[in-house]
C-alpha positions as CSV (number, residue, x, y, z in Angstrom):
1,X,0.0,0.0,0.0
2,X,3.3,2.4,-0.1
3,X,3.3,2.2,-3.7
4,X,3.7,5.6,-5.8
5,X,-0.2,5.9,-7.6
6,X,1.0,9.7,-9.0
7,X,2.6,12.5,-8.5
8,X,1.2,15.6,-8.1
9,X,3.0,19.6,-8.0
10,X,6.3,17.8,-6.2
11,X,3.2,15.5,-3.8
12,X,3.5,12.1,-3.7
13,X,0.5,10.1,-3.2
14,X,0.6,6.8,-2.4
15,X,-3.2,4.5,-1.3
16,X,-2.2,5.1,2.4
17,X,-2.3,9.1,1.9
18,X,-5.0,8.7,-0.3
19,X,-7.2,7.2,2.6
20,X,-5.5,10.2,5.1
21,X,-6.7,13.0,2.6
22,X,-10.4,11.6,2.4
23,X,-10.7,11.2,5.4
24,X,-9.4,14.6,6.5
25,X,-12.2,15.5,4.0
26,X,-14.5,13.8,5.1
27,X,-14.0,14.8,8.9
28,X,-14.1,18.9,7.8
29,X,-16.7,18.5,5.6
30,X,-18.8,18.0,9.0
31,X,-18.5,21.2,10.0
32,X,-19.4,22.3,6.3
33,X,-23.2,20.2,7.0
34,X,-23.6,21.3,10.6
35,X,-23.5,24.9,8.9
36,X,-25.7,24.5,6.5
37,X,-28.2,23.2,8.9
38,X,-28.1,25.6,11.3
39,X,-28.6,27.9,8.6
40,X,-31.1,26.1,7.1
41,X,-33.7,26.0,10.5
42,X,-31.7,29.2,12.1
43,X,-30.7,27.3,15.2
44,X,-28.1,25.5,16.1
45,X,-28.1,22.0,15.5
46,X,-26.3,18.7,15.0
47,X,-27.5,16.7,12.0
48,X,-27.1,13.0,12.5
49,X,-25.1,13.3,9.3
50,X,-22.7,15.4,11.4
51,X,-21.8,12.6,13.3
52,X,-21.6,9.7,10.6
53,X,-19.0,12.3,8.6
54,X,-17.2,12.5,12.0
55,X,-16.9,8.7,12.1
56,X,-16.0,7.6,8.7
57,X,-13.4,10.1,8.5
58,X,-12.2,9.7,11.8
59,X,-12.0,5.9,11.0
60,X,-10.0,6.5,7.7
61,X,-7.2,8.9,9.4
62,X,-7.2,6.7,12.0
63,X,-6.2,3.8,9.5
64,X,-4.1,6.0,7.7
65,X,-1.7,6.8,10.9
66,X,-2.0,3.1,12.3
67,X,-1.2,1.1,8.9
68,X,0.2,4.2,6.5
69,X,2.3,6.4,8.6
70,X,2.5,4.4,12.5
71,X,2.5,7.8,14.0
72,X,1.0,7.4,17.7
73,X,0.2,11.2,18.0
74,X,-2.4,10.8,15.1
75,X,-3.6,7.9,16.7
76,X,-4.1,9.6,20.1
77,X,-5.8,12.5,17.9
78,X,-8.3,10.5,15.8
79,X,-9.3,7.7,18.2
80,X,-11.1,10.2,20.5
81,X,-13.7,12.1,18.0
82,X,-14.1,8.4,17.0
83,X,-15.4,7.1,20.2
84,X,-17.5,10.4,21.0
85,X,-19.0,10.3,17.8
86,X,-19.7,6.6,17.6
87,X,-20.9,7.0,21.5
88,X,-23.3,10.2,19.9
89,X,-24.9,8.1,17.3
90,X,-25.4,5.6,19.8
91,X,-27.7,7.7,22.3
92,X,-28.9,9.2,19.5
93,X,-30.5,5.9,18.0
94,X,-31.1,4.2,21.5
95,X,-33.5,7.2,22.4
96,X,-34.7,8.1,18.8
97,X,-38.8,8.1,18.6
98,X,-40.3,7.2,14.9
99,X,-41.3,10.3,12.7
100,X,-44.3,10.4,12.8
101,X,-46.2,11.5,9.2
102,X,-49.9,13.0,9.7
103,X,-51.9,13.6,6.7
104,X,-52.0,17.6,6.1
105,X,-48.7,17.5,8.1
106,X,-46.1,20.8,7.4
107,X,-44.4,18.1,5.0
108,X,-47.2,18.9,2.6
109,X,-47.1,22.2,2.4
């Protein structure tokens, strides 16, 4: 997985820092969805999707500095938001109620 897959402007990427860079993606794009939401109902709120982003791309840099780098200071600093998050979801789905869909409901509107 150290293999060279291209070069690019003097960066080498290899499938190890492939997985690192989504990931670091996917972890900031979090805040990029907890924005919009908040915007969206003009209070501030934590979209389940918030937490799933925080996961998968805490799981991927966490992979990355376990397997592609072996760096114990990223893997102090991702395994923590993992846990939280993971821990989030959890709660979140242990004490979710059903939606409940009425006829005539704002949905319709």
């Amino acid at each position: 997985m150290n293999d060279v897959l291209f070069h690019l402007h003097g960066l080498t990427i290899t499938p190890w820092k492939l997985i690192g860079y989504v990931g670091t993606f996917l972890f900031t794009a979090r805040w990029f969805v907890q924005f919009y939401a908040t915007r969206k109902l003009k209070r501030v709120v934590m979209p389940m999707s918030f937490w799933y982003l925080s996961i998968v791309g805490s799981v991927m840099t966490l992979a990355y500095f376990v397997w592609g780098k072996n760096d114990s200071v990223g893997i102090i600093q991702n395994a923590f938001p993992m846990f939280v998050s993971a821990y989030n979801v959890f709660v979140h789905l242990r004490h979710h109620q059903p939606e409940v869909v009425s006829p005539g409901g704002s949905e319709e509107s």
